[in-house]
C-alpha positions in Angstrom: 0.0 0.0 0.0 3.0 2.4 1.0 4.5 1.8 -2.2 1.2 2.9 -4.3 0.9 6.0 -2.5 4.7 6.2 -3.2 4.2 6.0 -7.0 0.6 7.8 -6.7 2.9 10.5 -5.4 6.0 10.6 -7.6 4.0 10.8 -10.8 1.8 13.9 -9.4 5.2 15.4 -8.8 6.1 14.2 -12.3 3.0 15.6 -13.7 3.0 19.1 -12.2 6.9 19.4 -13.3 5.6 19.2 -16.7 3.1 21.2 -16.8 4.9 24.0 -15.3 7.3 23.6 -17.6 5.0 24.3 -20.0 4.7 27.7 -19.0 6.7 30.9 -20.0 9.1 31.9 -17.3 9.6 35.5 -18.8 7.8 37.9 -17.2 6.3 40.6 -19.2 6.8 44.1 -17.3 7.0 47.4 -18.0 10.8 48.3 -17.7 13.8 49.3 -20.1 17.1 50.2 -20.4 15.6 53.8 -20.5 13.1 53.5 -17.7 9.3 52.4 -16.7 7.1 52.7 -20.0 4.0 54.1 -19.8 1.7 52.0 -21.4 -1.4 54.6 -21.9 -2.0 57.9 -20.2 -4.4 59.8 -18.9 -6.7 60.7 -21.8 -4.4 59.6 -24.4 -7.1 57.7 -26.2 -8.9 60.8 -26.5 -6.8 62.7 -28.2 -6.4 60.3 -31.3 -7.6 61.6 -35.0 -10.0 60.0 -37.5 -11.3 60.8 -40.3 -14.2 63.4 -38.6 -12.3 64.9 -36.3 -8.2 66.4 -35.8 -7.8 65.2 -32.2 -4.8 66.0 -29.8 -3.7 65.2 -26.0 -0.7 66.7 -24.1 0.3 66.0 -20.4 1.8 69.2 -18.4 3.4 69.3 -14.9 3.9 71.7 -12.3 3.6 72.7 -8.7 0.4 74.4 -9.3 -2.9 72.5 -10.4 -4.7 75.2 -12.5 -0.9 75.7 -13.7 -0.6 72.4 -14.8 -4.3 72.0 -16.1 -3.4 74.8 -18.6 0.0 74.5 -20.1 -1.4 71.0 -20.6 -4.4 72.7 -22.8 -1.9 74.8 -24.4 0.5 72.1 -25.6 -2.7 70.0 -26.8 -3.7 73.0 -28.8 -0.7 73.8 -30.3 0.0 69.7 -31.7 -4.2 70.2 -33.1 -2.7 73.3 -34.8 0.3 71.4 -36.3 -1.9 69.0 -37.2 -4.1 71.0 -38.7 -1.6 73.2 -40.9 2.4 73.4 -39.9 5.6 74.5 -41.9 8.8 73.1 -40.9 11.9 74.4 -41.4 15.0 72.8 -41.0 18.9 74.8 -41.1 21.6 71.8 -40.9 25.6 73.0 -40.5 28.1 70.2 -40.4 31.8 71.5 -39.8 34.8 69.1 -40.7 38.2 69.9 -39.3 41.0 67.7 -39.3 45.2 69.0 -39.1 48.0 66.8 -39.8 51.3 67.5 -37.3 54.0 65.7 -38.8 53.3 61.4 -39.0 49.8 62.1 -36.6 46.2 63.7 -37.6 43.6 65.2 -35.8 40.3 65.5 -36.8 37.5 66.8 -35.1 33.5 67.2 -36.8 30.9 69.4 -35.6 27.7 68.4 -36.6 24.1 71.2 -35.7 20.8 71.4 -36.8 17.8 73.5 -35.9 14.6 72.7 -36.9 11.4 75.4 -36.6 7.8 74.3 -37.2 5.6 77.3 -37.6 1.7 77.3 -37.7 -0.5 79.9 -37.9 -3.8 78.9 -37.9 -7.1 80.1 -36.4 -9.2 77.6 -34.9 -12.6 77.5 -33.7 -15.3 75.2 -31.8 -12.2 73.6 -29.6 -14.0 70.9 -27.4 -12.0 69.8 -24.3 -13.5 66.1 -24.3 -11.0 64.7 -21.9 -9.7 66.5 -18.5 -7.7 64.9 -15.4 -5.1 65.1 -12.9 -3.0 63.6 -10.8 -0.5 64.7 -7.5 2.5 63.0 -7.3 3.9 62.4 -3.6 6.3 65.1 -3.8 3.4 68.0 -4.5 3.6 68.0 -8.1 0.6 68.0 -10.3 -0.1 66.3 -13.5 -2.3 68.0 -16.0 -4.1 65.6 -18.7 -6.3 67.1 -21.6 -7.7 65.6 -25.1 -9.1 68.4 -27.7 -10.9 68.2 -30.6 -12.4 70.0 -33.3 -14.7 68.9 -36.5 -12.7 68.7 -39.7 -15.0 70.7 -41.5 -14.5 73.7 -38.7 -11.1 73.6 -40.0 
């Protein structure tokens, strides 16, 4: 009878060792080399366009709620603006050096470049459709916000 149990035993262990082994060990997170990713934010899906409607969504921080609240706005408005009707300008200046001193050369590169994206647009019929925040545990407040406005207002 012992030695029943005994096998009864030994395969269950043998049994659960395989089906756990059938599982993934990896662990799917949330991390990076460059830090925590933030799957989906506050109002983010909000601010998305389709084919009625030029949608934006912009996240602002700052010590001050209504402060954060509405350079939030502000940044939304200005990415429905470039949306909307934007010209980008871009300077590039690359700068090549190099000086030979006897058997031994030294070269050195400098590589810039500005780019500028204007808009100048006048938009009416702005609807807020998304608004929240969030304090952090230092004080700080986050400021969410999705925009749109009707194509054909454009």
């Amino acid at each position: 009878m012992k030695s029943r149990i005994l096998i009864i035993a030994a395969f269950s262990l043998i049994l659960m060792g395989a089906f756990s082994s059938c599982k993934s060990k990896k662990k799917v997170t949330a991390k990076s080399e460059i830090g925590d990713i933030i799957e989906e934010l506050p109002c983010e899906d909000k601010g998305k366009s389709d084919k009625n409607f030029f949608r934006a969504s912009a996240m602002s921080t700052s010590s001050d709620l209504s402060l954060a609240k509405e350079k939030a706005l502000l940044l939304a408005k200005q990415r429905l603006v470039t949306l909307i009707n934007s010209n980008t300008k871009s300077v590039t200046d690359r700068y090549v050096n190099e000086r030979e001193i006897g058997d031994a050369a030294e070269f050195e590169q400098k590589f810039e470049n500005m780019t500028r994206e204007v808009a100048d647009e006048t938009i009416n019929n702005i609807v807020v459709t998304c608004e929240k925040a969030s304090v952090t545990e230092e004080g700080k407040y986050h400021g969410f916000v999705a925009i749109e406005v009707h194509r054909m207002m454009c």
